[in-house]
C-alpha positions in Angstrom: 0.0 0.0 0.0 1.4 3.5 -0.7 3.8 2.1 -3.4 2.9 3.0 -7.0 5.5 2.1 -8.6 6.9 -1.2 -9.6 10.4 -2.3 -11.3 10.2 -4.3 -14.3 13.5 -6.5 -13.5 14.3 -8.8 -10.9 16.5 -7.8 -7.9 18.1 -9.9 -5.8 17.2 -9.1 -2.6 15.2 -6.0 -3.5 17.9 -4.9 -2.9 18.0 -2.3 -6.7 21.8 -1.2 -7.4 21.4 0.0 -11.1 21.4 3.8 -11.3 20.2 4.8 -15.3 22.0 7.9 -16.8 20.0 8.7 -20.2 22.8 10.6 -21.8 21.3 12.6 -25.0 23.8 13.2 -27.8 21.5 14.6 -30.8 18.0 15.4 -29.4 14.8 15.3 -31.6 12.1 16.3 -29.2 11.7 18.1 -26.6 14.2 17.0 -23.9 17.7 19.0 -25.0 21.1 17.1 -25.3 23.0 16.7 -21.9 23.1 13.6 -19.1 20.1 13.0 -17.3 19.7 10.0 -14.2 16.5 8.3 -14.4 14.8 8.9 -10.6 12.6 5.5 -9.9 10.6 6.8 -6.8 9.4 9.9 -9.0 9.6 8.7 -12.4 11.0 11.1 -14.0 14.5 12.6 -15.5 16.6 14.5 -13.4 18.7 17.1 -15.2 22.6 16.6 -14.3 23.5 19.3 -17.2 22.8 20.1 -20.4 24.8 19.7 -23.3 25.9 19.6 -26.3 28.4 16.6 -27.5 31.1 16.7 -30.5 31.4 13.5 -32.6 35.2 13.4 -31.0 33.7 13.3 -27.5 31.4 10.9 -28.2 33.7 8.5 -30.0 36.4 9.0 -27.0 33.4 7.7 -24.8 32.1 5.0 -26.4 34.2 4.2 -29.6 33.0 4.2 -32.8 29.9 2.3 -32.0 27.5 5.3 -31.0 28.5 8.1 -33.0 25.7 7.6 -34.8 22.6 7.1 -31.9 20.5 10.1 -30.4 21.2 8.8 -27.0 23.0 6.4 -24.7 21.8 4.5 -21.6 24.2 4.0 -19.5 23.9 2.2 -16.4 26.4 1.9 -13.2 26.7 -0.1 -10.4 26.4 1.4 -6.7 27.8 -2.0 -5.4 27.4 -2.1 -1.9 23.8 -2.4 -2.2 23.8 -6.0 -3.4 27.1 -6.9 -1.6 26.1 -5.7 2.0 23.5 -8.7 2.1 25.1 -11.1 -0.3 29.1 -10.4 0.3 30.7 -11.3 -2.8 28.0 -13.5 -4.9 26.2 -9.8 -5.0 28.4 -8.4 -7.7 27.3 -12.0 -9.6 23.6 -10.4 -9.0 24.6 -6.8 -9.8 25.2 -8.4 -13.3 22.0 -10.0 -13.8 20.0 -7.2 -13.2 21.9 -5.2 -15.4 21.2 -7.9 -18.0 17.5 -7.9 -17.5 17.3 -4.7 -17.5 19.2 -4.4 -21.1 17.1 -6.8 -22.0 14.0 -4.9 -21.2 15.6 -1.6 -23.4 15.9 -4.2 -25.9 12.3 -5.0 -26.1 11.0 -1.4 -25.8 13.1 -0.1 -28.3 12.2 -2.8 -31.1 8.6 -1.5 -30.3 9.2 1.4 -31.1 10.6 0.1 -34.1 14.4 1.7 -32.7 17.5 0.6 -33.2 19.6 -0.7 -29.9 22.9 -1.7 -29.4 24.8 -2.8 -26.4 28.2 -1.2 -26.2 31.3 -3.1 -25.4 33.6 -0.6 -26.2 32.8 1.9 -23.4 35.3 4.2 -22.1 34.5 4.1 -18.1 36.9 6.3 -16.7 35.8 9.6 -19.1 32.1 8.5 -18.4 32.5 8.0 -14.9 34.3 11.4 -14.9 31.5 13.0 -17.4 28.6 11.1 -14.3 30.6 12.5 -11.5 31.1 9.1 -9.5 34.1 7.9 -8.4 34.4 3.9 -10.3 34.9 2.6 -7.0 31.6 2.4 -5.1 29.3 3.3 -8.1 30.7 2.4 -11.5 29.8 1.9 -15.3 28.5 -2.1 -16.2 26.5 -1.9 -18.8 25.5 1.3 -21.7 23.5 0.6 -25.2 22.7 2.7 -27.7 19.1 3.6 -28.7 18.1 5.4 -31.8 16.5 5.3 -35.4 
């Protein structure tokens, strides 16, 4: 009761380590280009800073593989959130959930007939730097890139 809001992945423990960082390189709407962290309880965007990003910044982020998408979805880790109830196995579960929930950005972006691609080639420190977290206690595990 009171809760009206529900998560669309599984989490070990309930215990919800993923943080999502939209980070908009070309806009084509209404929400400007910048980094942006997805806020569950409110369900909305939060505004880090807006932005705009040159194809040299882009590529020194995440290789050649985005410099064509209108956005990234990056997702980190705050670790201890997982590993405070399950030690060591939680960074096993930290994965999964960052897996389902790639999976889920998957399904929504083929219904809206977008192209996604998970990025391999991500450069963690200069995003971790552009996010403004440290690498150690909250770091970068999973980013795909969403556009037409």
């Amino acid at each position: 009761p009171g809760h009206d809001h529900h998560r669309t992945q599984p989490s070990a423990g309930e215990r919800f380590p993923i943080e999502i960082y939209p980070v908009i390189l070309r806009p084509a709407g209404a929400i400007p280009s910048g980094v942006y962290h997805y806020d569950v309880q409110h369900h909305q965007l939060d505004v880090l800073w807006e932005r705009k990003f040159e194809n040299a910044e882009i590529e020194r982020m995440y290789s050649r593989s985005a410099k064509d998408a209108a956005m990234v979805i990056v997702m980190t880790a705050v670790f201890w959130r997982s590993q405070n109830k399950y030690g060591d196995r939680g960074y096993r579960y930290v994965i999964l959930e960052a897996g389902h929930i790639g999976q889920n950005i998957y399904l929504v972006s083929a219904a809206l007939d977008l192209k996604c691609c998970a990025l391999g080639s991500t450069h963690d420190e200069y995003i971790e730097e552009l996010l403004d977290i440290d690498g150690v206690t909250e770091s970068v595990v999973y980013a795909l890139a969403v556009g037409r």
